[in-house]
N, C-alpha and C positions, 0 to 999 in steps of 0.2 A: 504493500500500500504506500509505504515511503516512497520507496523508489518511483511508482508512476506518480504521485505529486507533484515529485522533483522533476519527472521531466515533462510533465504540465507547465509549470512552472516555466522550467529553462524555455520550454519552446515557445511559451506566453512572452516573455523577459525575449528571444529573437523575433518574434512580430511587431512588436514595437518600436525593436530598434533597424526593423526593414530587413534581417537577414531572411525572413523567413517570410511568403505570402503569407496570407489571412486566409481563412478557410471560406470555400464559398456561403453564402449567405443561406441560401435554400435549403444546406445540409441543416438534419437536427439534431438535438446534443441526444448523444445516446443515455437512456435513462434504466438503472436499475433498481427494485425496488430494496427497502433497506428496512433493518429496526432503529428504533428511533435511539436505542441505545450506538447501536452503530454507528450510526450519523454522527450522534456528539462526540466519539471517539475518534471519528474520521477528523471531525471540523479539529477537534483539540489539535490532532499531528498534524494536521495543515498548518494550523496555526503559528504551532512551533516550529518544524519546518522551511516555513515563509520568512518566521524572524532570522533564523540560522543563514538562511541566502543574505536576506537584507544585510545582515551583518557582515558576512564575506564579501558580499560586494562593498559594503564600508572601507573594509580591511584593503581593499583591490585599491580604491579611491584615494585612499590615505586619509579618511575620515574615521578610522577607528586604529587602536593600534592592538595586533595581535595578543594571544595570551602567553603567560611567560611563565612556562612550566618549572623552570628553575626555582620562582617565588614559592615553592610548595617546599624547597630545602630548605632552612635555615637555622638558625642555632636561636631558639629563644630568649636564651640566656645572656647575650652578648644585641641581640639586637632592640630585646624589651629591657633596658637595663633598670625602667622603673621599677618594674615588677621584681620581686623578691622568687628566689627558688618555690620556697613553699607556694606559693602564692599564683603563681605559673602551672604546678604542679594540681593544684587546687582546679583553674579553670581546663586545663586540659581532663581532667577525668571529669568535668563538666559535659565538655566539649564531647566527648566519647562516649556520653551517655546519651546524648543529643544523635550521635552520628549509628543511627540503626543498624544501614547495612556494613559497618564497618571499612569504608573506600576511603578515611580520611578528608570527606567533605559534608559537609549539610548541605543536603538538597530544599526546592520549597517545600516541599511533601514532609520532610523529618522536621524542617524551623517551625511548621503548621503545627504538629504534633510538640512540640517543643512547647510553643506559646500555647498550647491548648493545658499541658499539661502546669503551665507556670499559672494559670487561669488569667491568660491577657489572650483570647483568642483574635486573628485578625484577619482580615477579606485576603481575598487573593491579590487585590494589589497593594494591600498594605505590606506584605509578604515581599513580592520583588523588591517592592522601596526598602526593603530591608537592607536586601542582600544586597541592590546595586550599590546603595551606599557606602559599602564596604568591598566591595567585588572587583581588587585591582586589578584582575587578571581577564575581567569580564568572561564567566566563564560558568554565569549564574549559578553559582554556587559559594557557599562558605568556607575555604580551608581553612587549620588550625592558627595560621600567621594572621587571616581576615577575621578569626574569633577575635583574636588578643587586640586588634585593632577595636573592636567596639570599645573596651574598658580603658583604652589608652585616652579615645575621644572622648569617654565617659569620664573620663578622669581629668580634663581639658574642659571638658562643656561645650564641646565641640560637636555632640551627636544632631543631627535635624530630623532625622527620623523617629514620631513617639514610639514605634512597636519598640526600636532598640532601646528607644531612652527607656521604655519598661523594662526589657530584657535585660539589660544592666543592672536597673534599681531591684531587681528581684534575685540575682544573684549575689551572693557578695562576695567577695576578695578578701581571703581569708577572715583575719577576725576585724580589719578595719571596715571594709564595705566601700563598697563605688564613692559614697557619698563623703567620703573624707582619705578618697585612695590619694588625690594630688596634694595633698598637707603631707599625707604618709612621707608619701615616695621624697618630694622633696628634702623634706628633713634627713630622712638617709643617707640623701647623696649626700647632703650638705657633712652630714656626720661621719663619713666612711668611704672612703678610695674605691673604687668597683672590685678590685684583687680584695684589700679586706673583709668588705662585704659579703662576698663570695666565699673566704674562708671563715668565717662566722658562721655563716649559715651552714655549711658543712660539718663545721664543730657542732652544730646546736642539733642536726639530723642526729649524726651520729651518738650524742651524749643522749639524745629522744629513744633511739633502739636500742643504748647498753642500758637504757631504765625499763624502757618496756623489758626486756628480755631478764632484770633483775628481776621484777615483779611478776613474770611468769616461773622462774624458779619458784618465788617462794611460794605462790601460790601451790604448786606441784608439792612442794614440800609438808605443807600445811595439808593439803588434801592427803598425803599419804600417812601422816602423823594424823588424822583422824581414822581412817582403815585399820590403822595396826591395834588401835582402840577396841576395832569390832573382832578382832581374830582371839 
């Protein structure tokens, strides 16, 4: 069904531009009958589709600029230097709970479900205004660098779109919260080199798992110092 679309399309997009006659006038559009479910499945992949060409030909024009699959590698740590390890770490297992089918992006299908579940539900074009607002790669979708970008903007006051400006005020950023993320972050820098910062936070992970992991001994300990009671 894509496929004959697209060369609807292309051969529509050559009549216009004269490569191609017009069909005589007298022919009639051949007609098949459909369900109505059909139909609206049909018109949807037209739909998208249509914008997909539109878009390439942008791209051909030099009216849009390509997507930049590189922007999917990046080291978060070194490029959100606001953001704190934990705190990163925080929104990425966010981010992954968000991301259903596991491919490393938010589709609109998963952000719908996302805001459904955060109970900010939004139309379908509140939805795209979501994602284009953040979507440097235009590639209508969210990857994990355009997640971190909502709360960087959020943290700036920067965001124009309300679905995110929800999305952000609903999540928070470890235990400060969007709403006082840019005092945070500042102060940080202002307090600590990015190298020390970085080894602090590492000491504090690590001193977090030699206490967890004390408190599960003793626990274990304690549990079996009540057993030996029962024997």
């Amino acid at each position: 069904m894509a496929d004959e679309l697209s060369a609807r399309l292309a051969r529509r997009q050559k009549i216009i531009e004269g490569d191609e006659p017009a069909p005589a006038e007298n022919l009639e559009p051949k007609c098949n009958e459909r369900k109505e479910d059909d139909k609206s499945t049909t018109d949807a992949a037209g739909g998208e589709l249509a914008d997909k060409l539109m878009r390439q030909g942008n791209i051909n024009e030099g009216k849009e600029v390509t997507a930049n699959p590189s922007a999917q590698h990046f080291n978060p740590y070194t490029e959100f230097k606001e953001f704190s390890r934990k705190q990163i770490k925080d929104l990425e297992k966010k981010f992954k709970g968000f991301d259903e089918d596991r491919d490393h992006f938010i589709n609109l299908l998963e952000l719908k479900r996302a805001m459904e579940k955060l109970g900010e539900p939004q139309t379908h074009l509140g939805l795209k205004a979501m994602i284009k607002e953040v979507d440097e790669d235009l590639d209508n979708q969210i990857s994990f660098r355009e997640f971190l970008l909502i709360f960087r903007k959020a943290a700036a006051g920067e965001l124009q779109i309300e679905g995110l400006k929800k999305l952000a005020s609903d999540i928070n950023v470890s235990e400060e919260g969007v709403s006082g993320a840019k005092n945070f972050f500042e102060a940080k820098v202002n307090q600590l080199s990015d190298s020390n910062r970085f080894e602090q936070e590492i000491k504090k992970e690590q001193e977090d798992r030699k206490k967890q992991n004390e408190e599960k001994k003793q626990r274990q300990a304690a549990f079996k110092e009540k057993a030996m009671m029962f024997q």
